[in-house]
C-alpha positions in Angstrom: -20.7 10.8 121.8 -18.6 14.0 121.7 -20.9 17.6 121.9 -18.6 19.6 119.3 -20.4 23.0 120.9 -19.8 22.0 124.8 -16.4 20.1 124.2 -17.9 17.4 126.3 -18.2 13.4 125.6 -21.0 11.5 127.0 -22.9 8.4 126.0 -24.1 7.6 122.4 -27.4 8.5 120.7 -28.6 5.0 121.9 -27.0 4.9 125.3 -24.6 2.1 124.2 -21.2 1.9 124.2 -19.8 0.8 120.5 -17.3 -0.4 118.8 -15.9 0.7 115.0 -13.6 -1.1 113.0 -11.4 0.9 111.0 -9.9 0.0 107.9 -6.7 -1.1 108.2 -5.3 2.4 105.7 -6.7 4.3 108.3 -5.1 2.5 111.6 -2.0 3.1 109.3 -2.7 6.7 109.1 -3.8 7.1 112.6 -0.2 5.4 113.9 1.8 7.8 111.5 0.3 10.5 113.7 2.3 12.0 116.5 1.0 11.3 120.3 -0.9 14.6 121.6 0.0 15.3 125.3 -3.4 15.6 125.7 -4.4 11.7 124.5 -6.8 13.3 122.1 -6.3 11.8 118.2 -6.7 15.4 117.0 -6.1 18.7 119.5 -6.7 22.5 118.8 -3.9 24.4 117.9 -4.2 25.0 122.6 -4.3 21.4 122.9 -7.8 21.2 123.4 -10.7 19.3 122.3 -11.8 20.1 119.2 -14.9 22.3 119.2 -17.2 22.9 116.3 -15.6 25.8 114.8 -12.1 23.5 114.6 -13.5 21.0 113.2 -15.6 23.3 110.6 -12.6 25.2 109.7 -10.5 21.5 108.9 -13.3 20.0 107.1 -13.7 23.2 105.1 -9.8 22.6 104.4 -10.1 19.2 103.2 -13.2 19.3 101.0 -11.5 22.0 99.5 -8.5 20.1 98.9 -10.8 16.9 97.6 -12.7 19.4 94.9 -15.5 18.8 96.7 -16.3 22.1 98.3 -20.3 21.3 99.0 -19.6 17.8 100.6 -21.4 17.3 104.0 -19.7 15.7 106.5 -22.3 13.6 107.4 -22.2 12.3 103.9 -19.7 9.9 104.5 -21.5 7.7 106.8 -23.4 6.9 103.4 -20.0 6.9 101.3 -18.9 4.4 104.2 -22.5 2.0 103.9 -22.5 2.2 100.4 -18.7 1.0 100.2 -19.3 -2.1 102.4 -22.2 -3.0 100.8 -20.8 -2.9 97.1 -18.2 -4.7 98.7 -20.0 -7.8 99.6 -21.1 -7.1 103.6 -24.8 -7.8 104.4 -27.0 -4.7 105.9 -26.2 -6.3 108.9 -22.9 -5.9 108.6 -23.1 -2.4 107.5 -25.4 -1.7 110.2 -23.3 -2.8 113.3 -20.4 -0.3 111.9 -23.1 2.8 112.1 -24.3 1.3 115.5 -27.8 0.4 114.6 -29.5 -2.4 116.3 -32.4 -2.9 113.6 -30.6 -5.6 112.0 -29.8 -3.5 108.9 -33.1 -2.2 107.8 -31.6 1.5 108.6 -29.0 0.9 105.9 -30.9 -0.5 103.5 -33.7 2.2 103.1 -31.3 5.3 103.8 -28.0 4.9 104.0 -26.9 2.6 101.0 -26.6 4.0 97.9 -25.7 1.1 95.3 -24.9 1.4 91.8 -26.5 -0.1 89.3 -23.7 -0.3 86.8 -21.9 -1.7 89.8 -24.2 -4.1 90.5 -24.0 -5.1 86.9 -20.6 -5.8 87.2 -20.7 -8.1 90.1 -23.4 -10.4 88.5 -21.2 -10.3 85.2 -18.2 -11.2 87.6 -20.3 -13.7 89.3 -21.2 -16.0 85.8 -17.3 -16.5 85.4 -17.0 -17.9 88.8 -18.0 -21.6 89.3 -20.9 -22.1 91.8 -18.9 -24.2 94.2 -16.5 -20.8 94.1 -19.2 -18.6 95.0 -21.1 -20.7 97.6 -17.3 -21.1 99.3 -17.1 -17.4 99.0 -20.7 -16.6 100.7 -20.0 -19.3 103.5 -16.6 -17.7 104.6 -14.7 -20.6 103.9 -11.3 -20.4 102.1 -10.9 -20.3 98.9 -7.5 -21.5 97.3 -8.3 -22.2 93.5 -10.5 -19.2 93.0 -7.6 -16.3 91.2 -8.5 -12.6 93.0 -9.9 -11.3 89.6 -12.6 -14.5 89.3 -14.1 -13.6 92.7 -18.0 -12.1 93.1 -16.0 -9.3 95.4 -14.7 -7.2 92.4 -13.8 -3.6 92.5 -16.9 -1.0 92.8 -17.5 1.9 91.1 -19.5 4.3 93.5 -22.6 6.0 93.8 -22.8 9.7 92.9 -23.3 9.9 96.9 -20.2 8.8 97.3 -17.0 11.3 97.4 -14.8 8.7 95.8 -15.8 8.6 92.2 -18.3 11.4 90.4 -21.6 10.4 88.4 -20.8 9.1 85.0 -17.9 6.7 86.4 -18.9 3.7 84.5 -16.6 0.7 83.2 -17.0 -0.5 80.1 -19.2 -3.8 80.9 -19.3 -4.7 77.0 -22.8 -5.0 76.9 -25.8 -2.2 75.6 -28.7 -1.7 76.8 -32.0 -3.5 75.6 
């Protein structure tokens, strides 16, 4: 865990040591960076860690840049849950990439924040795809016949939690309301 106010790392909330995937758009980002001297991914402007006012001042920057002036950091730990889950991983899933060990309860009582229409849209999605397509697809196993737009994995709109899209970002489903 890094103490923004001391500069210092030490161990996680839990005491144990973890491991995050990052999307691969990320990695990409991250190796387009330059090497600090310092080893650090991102350095003050003195080559130090970055403290809390760096950090505060950049995030200020980039919410500003985004429109989204009012955006809490810690927000996107739910932008991040709710993204994996609309896109098909289990609260367990979701739950080892925030490092909680309560087997994704966590997640799905505070940090998920699903869309309905969303939701909507995947169980349309799912009645085109034949069964033996969709049990294939939950199992892990490949799936050669299935085309990418007939899969249950389609793309998600967001929540209004989520910085990506805005409340009111709904696809047309072609149905109304009963």
């Amino acid at each position: 865990m890094l103490e923004s106010k001391s500069g210092t790392i030490g161990p996680t909330k839990n005491g144990r040591s973890r491991t995050v995937t990052v999307p691969p758009v990320a990695r990409d980002a991250i190796a387009d960076l330059p090497v600090n001297a310092s080893g650090l991914l991102f350095e003050s402007s003195r080559g130090q860690m970055w403290r809390q006012p760096s950090h505060h001042h950049c995030w200020k920057v980039v919410r500003a840049m985004a429109g989204r002036p009012g955006l809490d950091f810690y927000e996107l730990r739910h932008c991040a849950a709710t993204m994996l889950l609309e896109r098909g991983m289990t609260p367990w899933d979701v739950a080892i990439q925030l490092g909680h060990q309560d087997g994704g309860r966590l997640v799905t009582s505070l940090y998920g924040h699903p869309s309905e229409v969303a939701a909507r849209e995947r169980l349309l999605a799912c009645w085109e795809t034949p069964a033996a397509e969709i049990t294939a697809i939950r199992s892990g196993a490949p799936v050669v016949t299935a085309p990418a737009e007939r899969a249950c994995a389609v793309p998600m709109m967001g929540s209004s939690r989520c910085p990506v899209t805005r409340p009111g970002d709904q696809p047309n489903l072609g149905i109304s309301p009963l």
